[in-house]
C-alpha positions in Angstrom: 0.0 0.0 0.0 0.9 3.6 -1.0 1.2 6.3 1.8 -1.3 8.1 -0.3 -4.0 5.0 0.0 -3.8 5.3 4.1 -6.7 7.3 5.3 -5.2 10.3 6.8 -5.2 9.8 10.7 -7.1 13.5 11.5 -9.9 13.0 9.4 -13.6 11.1 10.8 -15.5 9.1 9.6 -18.4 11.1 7.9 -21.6 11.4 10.3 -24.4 9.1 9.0 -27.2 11.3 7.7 -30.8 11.4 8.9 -31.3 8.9 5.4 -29.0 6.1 6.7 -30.6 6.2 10.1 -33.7 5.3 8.9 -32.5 2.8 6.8 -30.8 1.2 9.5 -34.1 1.2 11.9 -36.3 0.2 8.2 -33.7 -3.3 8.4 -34.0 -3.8 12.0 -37.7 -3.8 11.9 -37.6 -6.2 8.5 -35.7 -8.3 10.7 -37.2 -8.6 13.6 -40.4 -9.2 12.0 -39.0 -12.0 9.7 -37.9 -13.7 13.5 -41.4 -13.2 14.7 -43.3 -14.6 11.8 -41.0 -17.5 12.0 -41.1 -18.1 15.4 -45.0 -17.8 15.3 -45.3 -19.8 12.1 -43.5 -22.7 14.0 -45.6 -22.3 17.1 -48.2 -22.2 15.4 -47.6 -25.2 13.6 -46.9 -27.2 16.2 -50.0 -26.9 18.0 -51.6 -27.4 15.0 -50.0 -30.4 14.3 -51.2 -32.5 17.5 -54.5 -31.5 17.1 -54.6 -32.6 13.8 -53.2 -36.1 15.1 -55.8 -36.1 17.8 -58.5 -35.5 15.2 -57.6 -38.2 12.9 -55.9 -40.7 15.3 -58.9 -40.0 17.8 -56.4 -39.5 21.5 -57.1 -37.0 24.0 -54.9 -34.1 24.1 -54.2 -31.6 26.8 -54.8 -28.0 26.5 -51.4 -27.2 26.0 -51.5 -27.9 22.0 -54.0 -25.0 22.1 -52.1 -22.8 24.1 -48.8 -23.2 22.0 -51.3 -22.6 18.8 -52.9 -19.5 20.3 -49.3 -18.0 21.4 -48.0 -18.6 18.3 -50.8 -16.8 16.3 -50.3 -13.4 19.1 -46.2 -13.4 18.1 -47.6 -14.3 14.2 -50.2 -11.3 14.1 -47.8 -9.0 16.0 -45.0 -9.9 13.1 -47.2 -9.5 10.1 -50.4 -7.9 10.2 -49.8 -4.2 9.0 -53.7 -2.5 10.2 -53.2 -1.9 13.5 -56.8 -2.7 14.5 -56.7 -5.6 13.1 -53.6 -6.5 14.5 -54.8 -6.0 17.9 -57.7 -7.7 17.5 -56.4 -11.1 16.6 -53.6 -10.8 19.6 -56.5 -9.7 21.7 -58.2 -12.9 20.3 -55.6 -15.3 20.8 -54.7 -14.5 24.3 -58.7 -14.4 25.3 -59.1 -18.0 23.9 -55.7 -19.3 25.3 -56.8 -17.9 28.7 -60.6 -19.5 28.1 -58.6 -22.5 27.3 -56.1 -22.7 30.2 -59.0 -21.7 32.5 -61.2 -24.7 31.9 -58.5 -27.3 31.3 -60.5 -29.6 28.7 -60.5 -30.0 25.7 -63.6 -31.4 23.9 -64.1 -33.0 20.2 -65.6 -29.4 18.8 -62.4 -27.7 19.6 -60.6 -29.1 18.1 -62.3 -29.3 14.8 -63.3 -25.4 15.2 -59.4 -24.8 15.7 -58.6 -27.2 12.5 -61.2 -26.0 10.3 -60.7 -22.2 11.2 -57.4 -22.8 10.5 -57.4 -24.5 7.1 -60.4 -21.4 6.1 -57.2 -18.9 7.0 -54.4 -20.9 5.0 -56.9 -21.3 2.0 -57.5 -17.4 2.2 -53.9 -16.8 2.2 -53.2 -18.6 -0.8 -56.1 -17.5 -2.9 -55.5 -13.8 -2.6 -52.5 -12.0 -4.0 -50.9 -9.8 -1.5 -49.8 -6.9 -3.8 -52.7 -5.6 -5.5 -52.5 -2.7 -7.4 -53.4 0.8 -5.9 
C-alpha cells in the first residue's frame, strides 16, 4: 500500500445522515419481523400439528396444543399484520381464547375441529388472494 491509499489519521468518519438512520431502523424492523413470523409460524404449527393427530388418530390431548397454537398466532399477528386494528384484534383474540382454554383445562371433540377448520379457512385465504394488489 501507497502512503497516499492510508486514510489520513485526523480526518472522521463522515456522520451518517438522517437517510441512513432510517434505513438502519427500516432493516432492524424487516428483521425482527422475519424472526417473529418465524417463530410464530413454527408455534403455530406445532400446536396445530397434535390437534390434527388427535383428530384423525382419535387420542385426548391436553390444553397445551391450544395454548402453543394461540401464542403462536399473538407473536404471528404482532410480526405480520400491517392495520393496527386488526392487529390488535387477533392478539386480543388469541390471548382471550388461550386464557378460556387454560381456564377450563378440557379439551372437547368441537375444539378441536373449530381450531382445524378455522385454521385450514385462514391458510386457503392466504393462498387464494394475491398480497400486492394494485393501488
Amino acid at each position: 500500500m501507497a502512503p497516499s491509499d492510508l486514510p489520513d489519521p485526523g480526518m472522521r468518519p463522515a456522520p451518517k445522515s438522517h437517510r441512513d438512520a432510517d434505513e438502519d431502523e427500516r432493516h432492524a424492523e424487516r428483521q425482527s419481523n422475519v424472526i417473529g413470523m418465524m417463530v410464530g409460524t413454527a408455534l403455530m404449527f406445532i400446536g396445530f400439528l397434535n390437534v390434527f393427530l388427535s383428530i384423525s388418530s382419535g387420542f385426548e390431548i391436553n390444553v397445551v396444543p391450544f395454548l402453543i397454537y394461540f401464542g403462536g398466532l399473538a407473536i404471528w399477528a404482532n410480526s405480520v399484520v400491517e392495520n393496527l386494528t386488526i392487529r390488535y384484534a387477533v392478539i386480543g383474540t388469541a390471548i382471550v381464547l388461550g386464557l378460556l382454554m387454560g381456564h377450563f383445562g378440557e379439551v372437547l371433540f368441537w375444539h378441536k375441529q373449530l381450531l382445524f377448520w378455522s385454521t385450514v379457512i385462514v391458510v386457503m385465504y392466504f393462498m387464494f388472494t394475491d398480497p400486492k394488489k394494485p393501488a
